[in-house]
C-alpha positions as CSV (number, residue, x, y, z in Angstrom):
1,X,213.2,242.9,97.8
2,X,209.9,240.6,98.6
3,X,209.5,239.6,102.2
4,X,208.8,236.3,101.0
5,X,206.3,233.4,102.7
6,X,205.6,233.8,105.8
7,X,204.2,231.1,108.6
8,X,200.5,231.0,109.0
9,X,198.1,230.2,111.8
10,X,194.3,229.5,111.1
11,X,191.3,229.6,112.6
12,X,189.1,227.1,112.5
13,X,186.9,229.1,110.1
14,X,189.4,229.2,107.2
15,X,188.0,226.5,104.7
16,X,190.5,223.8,103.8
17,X,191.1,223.8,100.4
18,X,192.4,227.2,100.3
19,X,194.9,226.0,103.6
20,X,195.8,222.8,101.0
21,X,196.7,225.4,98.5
22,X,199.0,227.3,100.5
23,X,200.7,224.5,101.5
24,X,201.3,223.0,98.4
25,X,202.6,226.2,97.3
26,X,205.2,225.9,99.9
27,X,203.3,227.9,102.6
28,X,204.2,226.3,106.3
29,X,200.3,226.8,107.3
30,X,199.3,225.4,110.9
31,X,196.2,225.0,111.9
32,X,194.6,226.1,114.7
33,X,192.2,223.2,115.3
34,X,195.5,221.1,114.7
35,X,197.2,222.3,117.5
36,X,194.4,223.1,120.1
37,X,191.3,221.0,119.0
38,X,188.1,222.2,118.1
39,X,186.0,225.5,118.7
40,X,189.5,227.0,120.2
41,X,188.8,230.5,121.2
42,X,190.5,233.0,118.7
43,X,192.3,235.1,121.5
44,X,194.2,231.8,122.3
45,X,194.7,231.4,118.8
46,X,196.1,234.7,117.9
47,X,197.9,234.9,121.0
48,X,200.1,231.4,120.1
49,X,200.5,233.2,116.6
50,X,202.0,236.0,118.2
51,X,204.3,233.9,120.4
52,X,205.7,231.2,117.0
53,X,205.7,234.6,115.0
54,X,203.1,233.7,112.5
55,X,200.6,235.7,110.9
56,X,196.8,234.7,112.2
57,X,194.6,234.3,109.2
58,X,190.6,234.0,109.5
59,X,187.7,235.0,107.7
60,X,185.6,235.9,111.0
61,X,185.5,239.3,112.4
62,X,186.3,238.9,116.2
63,X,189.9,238.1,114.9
64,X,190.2,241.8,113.7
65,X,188.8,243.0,117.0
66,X,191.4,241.1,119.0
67,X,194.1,242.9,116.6
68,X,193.0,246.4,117.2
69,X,193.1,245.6,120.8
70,X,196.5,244.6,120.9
71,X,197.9,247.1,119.0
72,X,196.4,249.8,121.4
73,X,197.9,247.7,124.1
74,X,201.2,248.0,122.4
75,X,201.1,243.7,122.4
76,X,203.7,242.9,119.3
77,X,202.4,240.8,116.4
78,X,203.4,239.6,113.5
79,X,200.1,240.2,111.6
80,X,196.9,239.3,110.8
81,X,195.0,238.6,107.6
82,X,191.2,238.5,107.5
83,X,188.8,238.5,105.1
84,X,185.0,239.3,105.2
85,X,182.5,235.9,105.3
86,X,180.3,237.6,102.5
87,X,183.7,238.9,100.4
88,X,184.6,234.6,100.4
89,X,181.4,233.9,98.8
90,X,182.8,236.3,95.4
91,X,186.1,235.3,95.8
92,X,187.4,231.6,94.4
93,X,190.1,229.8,96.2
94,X,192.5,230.9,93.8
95,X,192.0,234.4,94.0
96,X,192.3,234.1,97.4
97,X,195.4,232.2,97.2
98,X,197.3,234.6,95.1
99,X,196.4,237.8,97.6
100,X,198.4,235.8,100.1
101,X,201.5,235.2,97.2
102,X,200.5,238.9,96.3
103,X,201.5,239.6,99.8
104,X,204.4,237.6,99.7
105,X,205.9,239.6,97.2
106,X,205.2,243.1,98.9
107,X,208.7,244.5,100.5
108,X,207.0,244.9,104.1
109,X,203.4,243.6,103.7
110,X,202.7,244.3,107.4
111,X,203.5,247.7,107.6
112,X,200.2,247.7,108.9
113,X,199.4,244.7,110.7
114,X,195.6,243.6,109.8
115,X,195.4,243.2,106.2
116,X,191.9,242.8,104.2
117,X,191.5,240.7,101.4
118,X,188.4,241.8,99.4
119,X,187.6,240.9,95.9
120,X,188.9,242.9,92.8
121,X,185.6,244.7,91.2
């Protein structure tokens, strides 16, 4: 069985077509710059993610540090997905869209917690 859509937080990073995408798809997608105003600093981001159970996405790499660091603190999560700056510039919108439904139709797309969405060859 699919784990379905799950709730989204963003960085301020995330461009906002591909966050208008989501949500029309039926994605509940929040943004961080929505909720905490501009140049937010991505450990209060991910830690609010953390707290409404949504998965942190950004396309910066601190966000992946501040993962790593909570899981070797033992900090529960509900995941994070990331993405490379220079993997954005060969990847459209829409592919980037359908890894997140591509997710959504996993079982348990968090059985690790930081997932990376890269470009297909």
């Amino acid at each position: 069985m699919a784990a379905g859509r799950f709730p989204l937080l963003s960085d301020e990073h995330v461009s906002g077509p591909i966050l208008q995408g989501l949500a029309r798809r039926g994605w509940d997608v929040q943004r961080g710059i929505d909720v905490f105003g501009q140049r937010t600093d991505d450990e209060a981001l991910f830690a609010h993610a953390a707290k409404e159970g949504r998965v942190f996405v950004s396309n910066d790499e601190p966000a992946e540090a501040i993962a790593i660091r909570w899981l070797n603190e033992g900090r529960p999560f509900r995941g994070v997905i990331c993405w490379k700056q220079e993997h954005q510039r060969r990847m459209s919108i829409g592919d980037l869209i359908a890894a997140f439904e591509q997710l959504a139709a996993e079982e348990d797309p968090f059985r690790y917690p930081i997932v990376h969405l890269k470009p297909k060859r």
